[in-house]
Every structure is written in C-alpha cells, then in structure tokens.
C-alpha positions as a Markdown table, in Angstrom:
| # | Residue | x | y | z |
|---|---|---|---|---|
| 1 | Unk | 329.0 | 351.6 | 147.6 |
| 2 | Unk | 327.5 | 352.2 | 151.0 |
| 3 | Unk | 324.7 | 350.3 | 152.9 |
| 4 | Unk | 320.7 | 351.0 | 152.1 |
| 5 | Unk | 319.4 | 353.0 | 155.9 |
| 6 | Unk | 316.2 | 350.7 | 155.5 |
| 7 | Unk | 317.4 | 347.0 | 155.5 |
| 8 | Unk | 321.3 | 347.6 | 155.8 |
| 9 | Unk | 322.0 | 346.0 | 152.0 |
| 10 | Unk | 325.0 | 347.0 | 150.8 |
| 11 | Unk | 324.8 | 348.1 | 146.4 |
| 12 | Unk | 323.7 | 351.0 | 144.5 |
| 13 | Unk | 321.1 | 353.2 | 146.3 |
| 14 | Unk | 318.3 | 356.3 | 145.5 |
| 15 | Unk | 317.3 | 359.0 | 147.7 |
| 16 | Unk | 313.6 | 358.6 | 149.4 |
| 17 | Unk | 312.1 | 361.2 | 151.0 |
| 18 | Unk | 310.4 | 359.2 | 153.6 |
| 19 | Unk | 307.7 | 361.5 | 155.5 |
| 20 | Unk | 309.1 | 360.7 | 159.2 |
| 21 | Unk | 312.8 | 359.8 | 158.5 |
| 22 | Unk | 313.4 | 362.7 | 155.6 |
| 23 | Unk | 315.7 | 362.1 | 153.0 |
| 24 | Unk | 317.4 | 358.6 | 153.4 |
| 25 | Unk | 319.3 | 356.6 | 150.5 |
| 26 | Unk | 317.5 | 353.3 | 150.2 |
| 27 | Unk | 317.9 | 350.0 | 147.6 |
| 28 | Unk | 315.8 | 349.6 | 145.2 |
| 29 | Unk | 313.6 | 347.0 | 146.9 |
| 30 | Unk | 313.0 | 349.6 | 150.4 |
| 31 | Unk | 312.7 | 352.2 | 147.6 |
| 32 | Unk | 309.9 | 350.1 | 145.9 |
| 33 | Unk | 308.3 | 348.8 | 149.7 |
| 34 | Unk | 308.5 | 352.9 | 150.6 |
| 35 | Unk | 306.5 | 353.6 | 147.6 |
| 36 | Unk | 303.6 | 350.7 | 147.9 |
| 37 | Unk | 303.5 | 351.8 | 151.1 |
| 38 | Unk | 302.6 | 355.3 | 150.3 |
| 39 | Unk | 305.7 | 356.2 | 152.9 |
| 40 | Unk | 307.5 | 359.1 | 150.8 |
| 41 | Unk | 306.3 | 362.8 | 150.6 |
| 42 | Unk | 306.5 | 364.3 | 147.4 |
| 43 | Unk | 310.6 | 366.2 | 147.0 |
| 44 | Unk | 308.7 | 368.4 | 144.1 |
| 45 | Unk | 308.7 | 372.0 | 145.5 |
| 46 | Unk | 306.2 | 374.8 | 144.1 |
| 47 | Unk | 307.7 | 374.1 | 140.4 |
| 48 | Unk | 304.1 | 372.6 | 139.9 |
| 49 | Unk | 305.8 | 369.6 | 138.6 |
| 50 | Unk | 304.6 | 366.1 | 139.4 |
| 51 | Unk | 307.1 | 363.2 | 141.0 |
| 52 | Unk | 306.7 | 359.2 | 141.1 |
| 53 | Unk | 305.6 | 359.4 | 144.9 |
| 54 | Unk | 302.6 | 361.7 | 144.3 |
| 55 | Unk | 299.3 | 359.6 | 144.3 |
C-alpha cells in the first residue's frame, strides 16, 4: 500500500483528478474533501459520458 499525496495516510487509495495537481492517488476521506470541495475536473473525455465529479 503506498501513502495518500493529500494527507500522507498510508491504505488503499483512488485516483483524483484534481484541477491544479492533475491526477493524484488520494484515501478515501481527501477523495471525499476533493469532491465537497468541487476540487476535481471531470477524467470523462468527449465519450459524452457523465463522472461522479461533474456538478
């Protein structure tokens, strides 16, 4: 297991695509704070599809 980029907790992690840092690998709880915060940019391309960070 390898450490979250946000906050440095070590466990399982998901991929964020934050809209200044790019794609980092956070925990679940940055994941979840990254997402409130409306931090993320959306990682669907022109497939016309629809992701959890698109508000």
């Amino acid at each position: 297991m390898r450490k979250c980029e946000m906050c440095g907790k070590e466990g399982s992690r998901m991929e964020a695509n934050h809209k200044e840092l790019g794609r980092i690998m956070v925990c679940q709880d940055c994941w979840s704070n990254l997402y409130d915060k409306n931090s993320m940019t959306c990682s669907v391309g022109s497939s016309g599809g629809s992701c959890s960070c698109c508000r």
